[in-house]
KOLGU-4560 file (N, C-alpha, C; in nm, 3 decimals, padded with zeros to 5 digits):
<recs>
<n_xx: 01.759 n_yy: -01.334 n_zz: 01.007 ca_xx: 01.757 ca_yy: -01.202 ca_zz: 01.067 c_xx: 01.617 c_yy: -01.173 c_zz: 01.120 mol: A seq: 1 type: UNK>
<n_xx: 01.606 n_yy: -01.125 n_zz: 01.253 ca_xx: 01.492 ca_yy: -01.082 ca_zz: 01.347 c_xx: 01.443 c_yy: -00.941 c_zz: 01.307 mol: A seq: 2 type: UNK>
<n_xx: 01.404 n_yy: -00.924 n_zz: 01.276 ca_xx: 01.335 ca_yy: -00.714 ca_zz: 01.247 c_xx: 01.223 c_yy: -00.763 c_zz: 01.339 mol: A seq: 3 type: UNK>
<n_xx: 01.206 n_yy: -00.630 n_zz: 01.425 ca_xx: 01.140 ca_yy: -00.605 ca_zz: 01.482 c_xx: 01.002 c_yy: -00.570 c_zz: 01.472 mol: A seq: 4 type: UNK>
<n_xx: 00.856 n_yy: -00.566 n_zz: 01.494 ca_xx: 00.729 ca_yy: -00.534 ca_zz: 01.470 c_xx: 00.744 c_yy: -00.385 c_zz: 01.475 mol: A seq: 5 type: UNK>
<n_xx: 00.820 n_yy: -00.357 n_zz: 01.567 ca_xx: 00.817 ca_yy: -00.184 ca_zz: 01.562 c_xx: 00.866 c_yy: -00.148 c_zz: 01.411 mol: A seq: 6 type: UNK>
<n_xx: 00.957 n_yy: -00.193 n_zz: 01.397 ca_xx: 01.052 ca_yy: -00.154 ca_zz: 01.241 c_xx: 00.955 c_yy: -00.202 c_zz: 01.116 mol: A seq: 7 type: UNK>
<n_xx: 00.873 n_yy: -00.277 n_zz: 01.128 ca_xx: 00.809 ca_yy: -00.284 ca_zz: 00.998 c_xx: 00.687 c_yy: -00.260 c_zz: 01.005 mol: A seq: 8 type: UNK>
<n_xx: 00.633 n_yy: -00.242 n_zz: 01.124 ca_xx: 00.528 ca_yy: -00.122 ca_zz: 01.100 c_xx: 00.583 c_yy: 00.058 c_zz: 01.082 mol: A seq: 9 type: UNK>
<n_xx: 00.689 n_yy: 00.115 n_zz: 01.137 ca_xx: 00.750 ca_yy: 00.224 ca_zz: 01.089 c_xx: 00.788 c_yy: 00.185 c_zz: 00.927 mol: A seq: 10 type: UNK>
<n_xx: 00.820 n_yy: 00.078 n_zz: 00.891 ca_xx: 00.835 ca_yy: 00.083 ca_zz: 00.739 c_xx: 00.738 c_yy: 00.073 c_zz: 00.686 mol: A seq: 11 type: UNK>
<n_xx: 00.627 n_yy: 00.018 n_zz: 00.714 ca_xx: 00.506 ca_yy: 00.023 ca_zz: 00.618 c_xx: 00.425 c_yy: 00.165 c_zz: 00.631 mol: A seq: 12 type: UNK>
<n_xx: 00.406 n_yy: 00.228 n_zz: 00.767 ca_xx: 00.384 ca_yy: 00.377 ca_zz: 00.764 c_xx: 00.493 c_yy: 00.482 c_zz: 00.648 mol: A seq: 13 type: UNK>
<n_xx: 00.568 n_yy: 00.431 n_zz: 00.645 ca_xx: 00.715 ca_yy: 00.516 ca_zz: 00.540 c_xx: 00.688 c_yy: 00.542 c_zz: 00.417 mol: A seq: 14 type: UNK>
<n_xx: 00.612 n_yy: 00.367 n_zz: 00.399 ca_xx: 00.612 ca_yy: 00.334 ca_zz: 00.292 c_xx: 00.459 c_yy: 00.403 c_zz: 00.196 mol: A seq: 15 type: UNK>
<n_xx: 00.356 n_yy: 00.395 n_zz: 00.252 ca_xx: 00.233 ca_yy: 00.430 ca_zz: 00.275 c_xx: 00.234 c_yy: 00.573 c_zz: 00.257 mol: A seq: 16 type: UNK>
<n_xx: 00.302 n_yy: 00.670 n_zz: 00.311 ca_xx: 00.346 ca_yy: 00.790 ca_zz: 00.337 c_xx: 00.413 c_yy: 00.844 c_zz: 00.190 mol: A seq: 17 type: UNK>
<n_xx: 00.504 n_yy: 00.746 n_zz: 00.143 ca_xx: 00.555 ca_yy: 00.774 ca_zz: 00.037 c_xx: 00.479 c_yy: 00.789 c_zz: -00.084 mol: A seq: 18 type: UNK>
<n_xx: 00.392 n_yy: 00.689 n_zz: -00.062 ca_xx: 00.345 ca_yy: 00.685 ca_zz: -00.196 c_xx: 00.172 c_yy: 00.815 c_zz: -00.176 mol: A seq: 19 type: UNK>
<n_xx: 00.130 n_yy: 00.822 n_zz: -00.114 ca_xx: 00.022 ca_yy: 00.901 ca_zz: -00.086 c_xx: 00.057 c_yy: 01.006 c_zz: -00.139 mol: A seq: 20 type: UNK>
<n_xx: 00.203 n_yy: 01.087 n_zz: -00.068 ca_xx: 00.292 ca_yy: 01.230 ca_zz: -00.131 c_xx: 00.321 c_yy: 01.223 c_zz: -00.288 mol: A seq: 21 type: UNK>
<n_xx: 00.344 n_yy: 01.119 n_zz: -00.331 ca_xx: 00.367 ca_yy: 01.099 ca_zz: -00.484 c_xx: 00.238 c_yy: 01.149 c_zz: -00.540 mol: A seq: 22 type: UNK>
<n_xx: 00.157 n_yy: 01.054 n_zz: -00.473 ca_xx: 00.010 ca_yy: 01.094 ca_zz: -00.519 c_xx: -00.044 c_yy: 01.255 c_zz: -00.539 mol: A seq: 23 type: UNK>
<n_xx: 00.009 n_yy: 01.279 n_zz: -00.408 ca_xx: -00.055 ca_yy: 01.443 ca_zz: -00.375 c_xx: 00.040 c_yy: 01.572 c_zz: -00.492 mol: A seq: 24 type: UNK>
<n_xx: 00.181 n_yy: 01.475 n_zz: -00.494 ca_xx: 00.280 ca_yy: 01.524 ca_zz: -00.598 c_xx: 00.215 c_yy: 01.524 c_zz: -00.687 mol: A seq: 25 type: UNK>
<n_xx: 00.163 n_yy: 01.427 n_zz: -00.776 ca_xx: 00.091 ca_yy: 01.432 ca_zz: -00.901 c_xx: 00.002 c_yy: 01.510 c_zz: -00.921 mol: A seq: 26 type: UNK>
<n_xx: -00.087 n_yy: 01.514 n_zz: -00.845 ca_xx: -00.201 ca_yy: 01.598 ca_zz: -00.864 c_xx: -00.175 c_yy: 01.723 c_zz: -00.832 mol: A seq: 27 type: UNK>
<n_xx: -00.096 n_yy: 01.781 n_zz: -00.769 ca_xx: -00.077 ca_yy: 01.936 ca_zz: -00.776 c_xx: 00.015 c_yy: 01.983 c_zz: -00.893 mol: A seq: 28 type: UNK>
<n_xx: 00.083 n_yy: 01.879 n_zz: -00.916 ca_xx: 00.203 ca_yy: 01.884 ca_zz: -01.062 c_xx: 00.075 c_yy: 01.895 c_zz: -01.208 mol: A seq: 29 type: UNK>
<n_xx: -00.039 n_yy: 01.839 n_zz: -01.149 ca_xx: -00.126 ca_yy: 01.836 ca_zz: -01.288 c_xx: -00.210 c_yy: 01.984 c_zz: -01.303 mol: A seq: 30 type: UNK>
<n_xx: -00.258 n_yy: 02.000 n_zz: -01.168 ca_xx: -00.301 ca_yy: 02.105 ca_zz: -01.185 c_xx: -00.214 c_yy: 02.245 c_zz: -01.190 mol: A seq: 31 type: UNK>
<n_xx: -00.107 n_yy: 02.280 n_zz: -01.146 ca_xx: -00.031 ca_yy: 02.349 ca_zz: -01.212 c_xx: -00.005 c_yy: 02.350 c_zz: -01.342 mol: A seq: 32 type: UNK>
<n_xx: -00.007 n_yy: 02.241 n_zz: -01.372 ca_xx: 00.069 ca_yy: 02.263 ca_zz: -01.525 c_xx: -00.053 c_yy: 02.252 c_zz: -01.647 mol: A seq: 33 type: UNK>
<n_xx: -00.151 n_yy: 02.199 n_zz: -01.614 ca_xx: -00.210 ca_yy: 02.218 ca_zz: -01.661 c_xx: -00.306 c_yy: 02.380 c_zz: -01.668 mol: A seq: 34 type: UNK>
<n_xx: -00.322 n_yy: 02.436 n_zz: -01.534 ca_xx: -00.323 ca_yy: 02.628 ca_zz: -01.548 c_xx: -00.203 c_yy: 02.693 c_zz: -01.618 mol: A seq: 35 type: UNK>
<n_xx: -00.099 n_yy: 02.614 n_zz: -01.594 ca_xx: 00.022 ca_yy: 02.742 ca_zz: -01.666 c_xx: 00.053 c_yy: 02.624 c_zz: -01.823 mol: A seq: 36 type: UNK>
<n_xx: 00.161 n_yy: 02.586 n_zz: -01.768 ca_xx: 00.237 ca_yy: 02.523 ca_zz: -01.903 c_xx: 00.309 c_yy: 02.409 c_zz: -01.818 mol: A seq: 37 type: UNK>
<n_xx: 00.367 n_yy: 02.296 n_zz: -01.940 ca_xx: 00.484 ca_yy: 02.251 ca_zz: -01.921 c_xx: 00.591 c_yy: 02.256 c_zz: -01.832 mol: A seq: 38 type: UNK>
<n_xx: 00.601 n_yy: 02.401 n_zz: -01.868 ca_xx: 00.752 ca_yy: 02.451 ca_zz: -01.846 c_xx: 00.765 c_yy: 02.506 c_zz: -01.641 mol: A seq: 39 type: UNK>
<n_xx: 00.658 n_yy: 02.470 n_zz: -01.607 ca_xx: 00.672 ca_yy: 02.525 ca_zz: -01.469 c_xx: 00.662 c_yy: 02.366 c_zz: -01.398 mol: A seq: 40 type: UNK>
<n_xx: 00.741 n_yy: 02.257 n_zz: -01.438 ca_xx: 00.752 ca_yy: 02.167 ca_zz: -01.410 c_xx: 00.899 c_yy: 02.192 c_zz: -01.387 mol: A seq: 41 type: UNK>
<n_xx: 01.002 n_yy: 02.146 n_zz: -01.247 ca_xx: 01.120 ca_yy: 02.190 ca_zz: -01.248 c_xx: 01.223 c_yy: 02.079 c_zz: -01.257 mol: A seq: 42 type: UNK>
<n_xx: 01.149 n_yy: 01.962 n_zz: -01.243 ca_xx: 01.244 ca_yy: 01.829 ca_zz: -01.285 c_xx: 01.227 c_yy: 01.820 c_zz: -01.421 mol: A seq: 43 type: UNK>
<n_xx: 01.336 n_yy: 01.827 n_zz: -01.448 ca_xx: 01.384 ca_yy: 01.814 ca_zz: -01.595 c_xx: 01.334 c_yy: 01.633 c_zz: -01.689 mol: A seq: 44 type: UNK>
<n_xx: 01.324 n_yy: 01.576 n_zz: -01.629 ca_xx: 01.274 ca_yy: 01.407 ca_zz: -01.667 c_xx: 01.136 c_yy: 01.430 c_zz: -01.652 mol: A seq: 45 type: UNK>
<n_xx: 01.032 n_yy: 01.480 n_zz: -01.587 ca_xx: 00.904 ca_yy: 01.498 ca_zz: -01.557 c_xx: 00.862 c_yy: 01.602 c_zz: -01.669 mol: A seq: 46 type: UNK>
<n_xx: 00.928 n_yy: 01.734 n_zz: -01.661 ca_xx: 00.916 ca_yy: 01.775 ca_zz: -01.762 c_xx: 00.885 c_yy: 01.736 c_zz: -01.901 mol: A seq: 47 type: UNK>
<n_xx: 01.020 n_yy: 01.670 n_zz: -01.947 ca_xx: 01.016 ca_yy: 01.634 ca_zz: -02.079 c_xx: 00.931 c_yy: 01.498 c_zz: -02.140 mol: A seq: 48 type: UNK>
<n_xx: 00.892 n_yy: 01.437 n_zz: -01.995 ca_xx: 00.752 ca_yy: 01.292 ca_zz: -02.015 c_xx: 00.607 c_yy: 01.412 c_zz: -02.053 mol: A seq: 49 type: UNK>
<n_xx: 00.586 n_yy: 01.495 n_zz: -02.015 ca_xx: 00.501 ca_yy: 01.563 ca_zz: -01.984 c_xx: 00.490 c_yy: 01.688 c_zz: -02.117 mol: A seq: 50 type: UNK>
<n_xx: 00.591 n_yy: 01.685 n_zz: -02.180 ca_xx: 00.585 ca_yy: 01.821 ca_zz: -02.306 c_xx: 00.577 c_yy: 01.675 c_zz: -02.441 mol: A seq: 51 type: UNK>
<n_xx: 00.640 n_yy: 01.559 n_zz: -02.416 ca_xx: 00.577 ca_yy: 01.469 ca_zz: -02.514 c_xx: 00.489 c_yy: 01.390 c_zz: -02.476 mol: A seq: 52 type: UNK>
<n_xx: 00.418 n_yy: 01.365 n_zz: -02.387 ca_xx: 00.286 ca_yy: 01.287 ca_zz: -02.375 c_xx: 00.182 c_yy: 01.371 c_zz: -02.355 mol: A seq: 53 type: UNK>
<n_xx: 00.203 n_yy: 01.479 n_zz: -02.340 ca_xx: 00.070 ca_yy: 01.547 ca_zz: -02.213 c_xx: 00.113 c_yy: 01.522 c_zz: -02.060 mol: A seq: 54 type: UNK>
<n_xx: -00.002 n_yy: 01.632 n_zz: -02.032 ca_xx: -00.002 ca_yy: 01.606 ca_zz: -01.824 c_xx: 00.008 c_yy: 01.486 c_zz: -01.808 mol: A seq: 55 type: UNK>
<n_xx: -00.132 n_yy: 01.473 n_zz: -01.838 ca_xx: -00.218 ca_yy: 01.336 ca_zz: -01.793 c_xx: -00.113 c_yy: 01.192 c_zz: -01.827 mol: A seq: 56 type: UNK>
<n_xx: -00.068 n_yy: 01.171 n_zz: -01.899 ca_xx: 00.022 ca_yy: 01.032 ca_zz: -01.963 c_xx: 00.136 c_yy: 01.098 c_zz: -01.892 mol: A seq: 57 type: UNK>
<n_xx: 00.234 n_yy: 01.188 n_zz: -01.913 ca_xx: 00.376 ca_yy: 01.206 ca_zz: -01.870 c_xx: 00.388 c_yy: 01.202 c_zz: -01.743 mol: A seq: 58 type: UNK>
<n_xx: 00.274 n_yy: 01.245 n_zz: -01.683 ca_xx: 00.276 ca_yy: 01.218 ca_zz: -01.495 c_xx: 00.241 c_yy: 01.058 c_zz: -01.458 mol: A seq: 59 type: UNK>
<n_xx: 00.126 n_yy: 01.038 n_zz: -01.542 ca_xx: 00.092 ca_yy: 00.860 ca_zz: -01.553 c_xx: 00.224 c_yy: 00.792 c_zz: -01.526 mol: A seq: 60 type: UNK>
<n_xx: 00.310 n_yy: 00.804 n_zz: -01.619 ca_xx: 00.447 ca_yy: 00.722 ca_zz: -01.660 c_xx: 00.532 c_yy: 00.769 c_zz: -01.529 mol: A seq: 61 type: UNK>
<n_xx: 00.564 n_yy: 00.871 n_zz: -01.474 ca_xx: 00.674 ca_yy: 00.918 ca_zz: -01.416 c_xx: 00.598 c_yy: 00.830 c_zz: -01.268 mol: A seq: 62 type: UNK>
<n_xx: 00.494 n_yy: 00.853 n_zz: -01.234 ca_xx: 00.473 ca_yy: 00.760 ca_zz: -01.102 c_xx: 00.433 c_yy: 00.619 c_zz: -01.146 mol: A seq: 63 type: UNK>
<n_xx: 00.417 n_yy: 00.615 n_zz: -01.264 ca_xx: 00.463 ca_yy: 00.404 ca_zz: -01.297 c_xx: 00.596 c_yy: 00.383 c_zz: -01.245 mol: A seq: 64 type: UNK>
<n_xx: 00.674 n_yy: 00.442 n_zz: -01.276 ca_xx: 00.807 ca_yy: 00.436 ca_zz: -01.252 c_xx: 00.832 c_yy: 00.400 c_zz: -01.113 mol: A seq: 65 type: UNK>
<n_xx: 00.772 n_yy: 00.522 n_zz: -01.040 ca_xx: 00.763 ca_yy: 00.540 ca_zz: -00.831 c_xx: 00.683 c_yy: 00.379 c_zz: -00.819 mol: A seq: 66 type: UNK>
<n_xx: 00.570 n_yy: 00.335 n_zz: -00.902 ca_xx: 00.514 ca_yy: 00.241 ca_zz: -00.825 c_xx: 00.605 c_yy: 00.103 c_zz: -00.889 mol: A seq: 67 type: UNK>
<n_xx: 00.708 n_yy: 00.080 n_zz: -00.962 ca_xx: 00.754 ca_yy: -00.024 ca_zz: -01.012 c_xx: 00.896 c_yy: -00.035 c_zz: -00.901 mol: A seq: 68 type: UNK>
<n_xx: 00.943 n_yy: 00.068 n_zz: -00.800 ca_xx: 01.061 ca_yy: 00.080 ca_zz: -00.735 c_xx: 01.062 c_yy: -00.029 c_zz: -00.580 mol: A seq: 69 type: UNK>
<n_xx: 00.872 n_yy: -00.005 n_zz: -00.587 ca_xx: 00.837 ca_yy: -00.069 ca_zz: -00.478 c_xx: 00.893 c_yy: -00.232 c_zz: -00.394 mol: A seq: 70 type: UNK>
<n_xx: 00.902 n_yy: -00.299 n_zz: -00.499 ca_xx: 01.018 ca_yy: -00.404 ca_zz: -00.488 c_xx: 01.162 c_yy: -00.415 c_zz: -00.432 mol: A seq: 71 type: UNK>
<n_xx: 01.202 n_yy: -00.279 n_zz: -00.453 ca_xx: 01.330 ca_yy: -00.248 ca_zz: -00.454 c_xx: 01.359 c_yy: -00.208 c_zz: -00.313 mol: A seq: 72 type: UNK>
<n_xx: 01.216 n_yy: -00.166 n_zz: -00.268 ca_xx: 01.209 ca_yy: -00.042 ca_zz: -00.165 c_xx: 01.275 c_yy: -00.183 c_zz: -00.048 mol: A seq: 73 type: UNK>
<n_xx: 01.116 n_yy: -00.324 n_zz: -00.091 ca_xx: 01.087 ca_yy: -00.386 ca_zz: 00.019 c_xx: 01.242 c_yy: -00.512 c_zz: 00.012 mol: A seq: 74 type: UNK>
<n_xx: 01.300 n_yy: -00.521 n_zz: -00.092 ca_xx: 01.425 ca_yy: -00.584 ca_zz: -00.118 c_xx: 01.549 c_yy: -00.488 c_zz: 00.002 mol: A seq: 75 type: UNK>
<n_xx: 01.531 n_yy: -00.387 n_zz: 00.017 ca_xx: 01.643 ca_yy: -00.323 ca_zz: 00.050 c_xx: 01.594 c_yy: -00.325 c_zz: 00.204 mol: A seq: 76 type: UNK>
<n_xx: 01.487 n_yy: -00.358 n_zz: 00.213 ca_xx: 01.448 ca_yy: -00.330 ca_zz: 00.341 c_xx: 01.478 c_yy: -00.471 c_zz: 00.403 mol: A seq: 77 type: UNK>
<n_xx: 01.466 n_yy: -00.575 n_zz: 00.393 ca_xx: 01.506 ca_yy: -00.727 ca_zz: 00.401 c_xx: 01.626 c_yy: -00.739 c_zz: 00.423 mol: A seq: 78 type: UNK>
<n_xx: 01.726 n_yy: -00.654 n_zz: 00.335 ca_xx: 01.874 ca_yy: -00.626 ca_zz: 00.365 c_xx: 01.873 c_yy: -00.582 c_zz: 00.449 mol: A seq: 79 type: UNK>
<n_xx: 01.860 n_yy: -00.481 n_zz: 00.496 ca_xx: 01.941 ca_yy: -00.398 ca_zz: 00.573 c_xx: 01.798 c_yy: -00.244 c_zz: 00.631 mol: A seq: 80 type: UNK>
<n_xx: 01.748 n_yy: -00.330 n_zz: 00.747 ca_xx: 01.577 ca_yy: -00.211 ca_zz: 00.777 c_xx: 01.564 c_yy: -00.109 c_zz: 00.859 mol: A seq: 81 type: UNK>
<n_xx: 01.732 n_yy: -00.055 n_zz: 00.933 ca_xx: 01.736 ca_yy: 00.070 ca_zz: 00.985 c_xx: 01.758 c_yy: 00.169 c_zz: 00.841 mol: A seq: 82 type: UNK>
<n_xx: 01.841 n_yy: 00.139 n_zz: 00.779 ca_xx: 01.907 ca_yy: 00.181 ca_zz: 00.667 c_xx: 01.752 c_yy: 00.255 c_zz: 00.544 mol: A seq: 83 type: UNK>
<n_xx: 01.704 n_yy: 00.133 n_zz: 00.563 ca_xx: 01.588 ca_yy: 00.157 ca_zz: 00.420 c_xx: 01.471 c_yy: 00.268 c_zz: 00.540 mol: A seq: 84 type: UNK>
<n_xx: 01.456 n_yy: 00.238 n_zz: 00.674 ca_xx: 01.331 ca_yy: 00.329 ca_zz: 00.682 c_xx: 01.410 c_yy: 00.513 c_zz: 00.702 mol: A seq: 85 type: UNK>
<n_xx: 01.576 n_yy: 00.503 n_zz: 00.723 ca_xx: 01.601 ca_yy: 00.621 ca_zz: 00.702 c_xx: 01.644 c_yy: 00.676 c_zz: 00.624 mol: A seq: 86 type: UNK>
<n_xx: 01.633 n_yy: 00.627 n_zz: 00.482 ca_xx: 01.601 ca_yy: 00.641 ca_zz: 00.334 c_xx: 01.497 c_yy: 00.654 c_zz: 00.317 mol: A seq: 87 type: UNK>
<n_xx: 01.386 n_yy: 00.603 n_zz: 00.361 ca_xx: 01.237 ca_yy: 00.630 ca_zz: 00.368 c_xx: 01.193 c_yy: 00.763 c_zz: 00.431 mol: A seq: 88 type: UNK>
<n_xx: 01.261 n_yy: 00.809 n_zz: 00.504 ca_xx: 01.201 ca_yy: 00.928 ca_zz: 00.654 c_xx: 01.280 c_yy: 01.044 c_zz: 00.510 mol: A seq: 89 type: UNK>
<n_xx: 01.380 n_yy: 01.018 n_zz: 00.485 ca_xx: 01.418 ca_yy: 01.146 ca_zz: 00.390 c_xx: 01.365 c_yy: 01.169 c_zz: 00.259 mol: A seq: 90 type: UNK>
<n_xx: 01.308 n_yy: 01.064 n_zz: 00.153 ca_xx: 01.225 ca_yy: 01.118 ca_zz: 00.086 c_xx: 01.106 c_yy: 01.119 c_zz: 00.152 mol: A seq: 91 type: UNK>
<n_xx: 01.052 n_yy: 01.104 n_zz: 00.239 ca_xx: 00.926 ca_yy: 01.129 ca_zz: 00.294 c_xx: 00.899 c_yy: 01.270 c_zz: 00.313 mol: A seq: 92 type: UNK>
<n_xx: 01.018 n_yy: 01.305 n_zz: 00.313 ca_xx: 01.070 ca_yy: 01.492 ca_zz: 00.378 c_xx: 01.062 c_yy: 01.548 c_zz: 00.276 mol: A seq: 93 type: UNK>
<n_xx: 01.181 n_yy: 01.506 n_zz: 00.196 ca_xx: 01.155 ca_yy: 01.584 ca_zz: 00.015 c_xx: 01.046 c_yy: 01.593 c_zz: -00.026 mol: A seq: 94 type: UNK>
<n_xx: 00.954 n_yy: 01.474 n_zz: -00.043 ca_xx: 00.817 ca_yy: 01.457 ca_zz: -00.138 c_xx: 00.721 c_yy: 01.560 c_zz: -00.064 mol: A seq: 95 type: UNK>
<n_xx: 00.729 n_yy: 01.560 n_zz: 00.077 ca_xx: 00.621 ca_yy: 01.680 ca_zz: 00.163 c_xx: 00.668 c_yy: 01.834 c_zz: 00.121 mol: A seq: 96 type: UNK>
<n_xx: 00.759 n_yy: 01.889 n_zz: 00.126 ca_xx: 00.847 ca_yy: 01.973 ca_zz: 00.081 c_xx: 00.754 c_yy: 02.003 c_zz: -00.057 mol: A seq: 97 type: UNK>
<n_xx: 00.795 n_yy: 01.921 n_zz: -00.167 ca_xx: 00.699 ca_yy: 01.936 ca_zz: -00.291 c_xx: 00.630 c_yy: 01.980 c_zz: -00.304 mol: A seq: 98 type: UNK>
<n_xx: 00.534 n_yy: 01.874 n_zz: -00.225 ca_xx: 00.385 ca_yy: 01.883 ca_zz: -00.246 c_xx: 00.372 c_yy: 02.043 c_zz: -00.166 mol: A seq: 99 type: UNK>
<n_xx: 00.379 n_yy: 02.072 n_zz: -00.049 ca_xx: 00.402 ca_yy: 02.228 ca_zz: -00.005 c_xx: 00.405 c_yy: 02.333 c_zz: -00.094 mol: A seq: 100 type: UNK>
<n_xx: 00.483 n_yy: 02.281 n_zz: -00.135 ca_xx: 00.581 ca_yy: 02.389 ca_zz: -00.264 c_xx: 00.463 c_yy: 02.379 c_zz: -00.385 mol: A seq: 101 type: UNK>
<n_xx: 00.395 n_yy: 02.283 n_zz: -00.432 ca_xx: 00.344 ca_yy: 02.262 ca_zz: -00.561 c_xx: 00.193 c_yy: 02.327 c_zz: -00.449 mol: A seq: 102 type: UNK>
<n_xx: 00.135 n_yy: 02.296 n_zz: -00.319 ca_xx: 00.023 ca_yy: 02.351 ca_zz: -00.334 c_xx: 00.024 c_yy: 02.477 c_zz: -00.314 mol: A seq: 103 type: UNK>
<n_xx: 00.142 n_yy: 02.587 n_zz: -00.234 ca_xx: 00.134 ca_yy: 02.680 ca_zz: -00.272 c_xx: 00.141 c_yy: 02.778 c_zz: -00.429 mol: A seq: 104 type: UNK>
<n_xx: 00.175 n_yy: 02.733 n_zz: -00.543 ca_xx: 00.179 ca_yy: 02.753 ca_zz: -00.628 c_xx: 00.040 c_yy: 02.709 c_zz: -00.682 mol: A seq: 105 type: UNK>
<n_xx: -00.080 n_yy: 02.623 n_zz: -00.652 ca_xx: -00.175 ca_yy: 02.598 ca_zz: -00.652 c_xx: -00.271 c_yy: 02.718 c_zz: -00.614 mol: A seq: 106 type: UNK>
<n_xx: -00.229 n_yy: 02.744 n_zz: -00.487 ca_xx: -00.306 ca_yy: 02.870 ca_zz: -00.369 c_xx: -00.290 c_yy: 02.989 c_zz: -00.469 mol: A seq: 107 type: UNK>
<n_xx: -00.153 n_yy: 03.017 n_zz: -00.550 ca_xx: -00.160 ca_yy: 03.165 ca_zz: -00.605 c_xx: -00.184 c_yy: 03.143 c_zz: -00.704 mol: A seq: 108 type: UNK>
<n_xx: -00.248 n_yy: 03.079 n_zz: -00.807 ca_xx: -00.290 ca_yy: 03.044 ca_zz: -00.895 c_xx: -00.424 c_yy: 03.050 c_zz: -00.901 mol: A seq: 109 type: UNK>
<n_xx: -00.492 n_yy: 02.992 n_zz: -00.800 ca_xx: -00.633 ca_yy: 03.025 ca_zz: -00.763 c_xx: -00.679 c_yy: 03.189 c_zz: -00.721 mol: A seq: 110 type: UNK>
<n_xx: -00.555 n_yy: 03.183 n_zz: -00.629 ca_xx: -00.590 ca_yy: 03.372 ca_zz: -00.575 c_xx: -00.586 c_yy: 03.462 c_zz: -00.724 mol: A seq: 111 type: UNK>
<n_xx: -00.497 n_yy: 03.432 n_zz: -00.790 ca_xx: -00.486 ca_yy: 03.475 ca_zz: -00.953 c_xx: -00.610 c_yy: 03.487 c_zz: -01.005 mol: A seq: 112 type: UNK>
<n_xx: -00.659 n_yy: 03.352 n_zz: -00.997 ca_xx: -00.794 ca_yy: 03.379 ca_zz: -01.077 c_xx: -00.889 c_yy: 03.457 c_zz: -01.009 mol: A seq: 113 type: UNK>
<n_xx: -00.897 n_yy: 03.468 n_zz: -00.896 ca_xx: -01.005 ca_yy: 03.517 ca_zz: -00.818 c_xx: -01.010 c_yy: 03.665 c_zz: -00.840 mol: A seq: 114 type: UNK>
<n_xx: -00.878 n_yy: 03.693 n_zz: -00.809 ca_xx: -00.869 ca_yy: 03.892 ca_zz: -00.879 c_xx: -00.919 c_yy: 03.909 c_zz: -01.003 mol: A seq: 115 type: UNK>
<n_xx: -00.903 n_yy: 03.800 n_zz: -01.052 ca_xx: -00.920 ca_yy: 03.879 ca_zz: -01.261 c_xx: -01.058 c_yy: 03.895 c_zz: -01.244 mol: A seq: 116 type: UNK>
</recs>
């Protein structure tokens, strides 16, 4: 099977993309939760890594997980590489979404402190 240079440089941008947002995921997931609690974590599996390890280890583990899939990503992509980069373009969407979502909750958290 021929894949194209266009298609696997759009998959390695996907891919690259993905994991950066995980990144940016983590770190706004830490600093939230580490200003509030636990409990303003809304995935229920992240959560509960995170109320028995701590931030720091329960977020550790939950993106071990994201970086152990990576195989899977580039296996599925070998199969079948329209398929995997538009599986790629949609969590690319979700994870930005997040991170949005987690730095505004960042922004009023800070504005929080700034009034007191």
């Amino acid at each position: 099977m021929c894949i194209s240079p266009i298609s696997i440089l759009t998959f390695i941008c996907l891919v690259v993309t993905f994991y950066i947002l995980n990144l940016l995921d983590a770190t706004t997931t830490f600093f939230v939760v580490s200003k509030c609690s636990y409990k303003s974590e809304r995935n229920p599996l992240v959560r509960s890594l995170i109320k028995k390890y701590g931030a720091k280890k329960g977020l550790f583990y939950t993106k071990l997980i994201v970086l152990f899939i990576l195989p899977l990503i580039i296996w599925s992509y070998q199969e079948d590489a329209l398929y995997t980069n538009i599986v790629l373009v949609i969590l690319d969407i979700f994870y930005l979404f997040v991170v949005f979502h987690n730095y505004n909750i960042c922004r009023k958290i800070m504005l929080d402190k700034k009034a007191m």
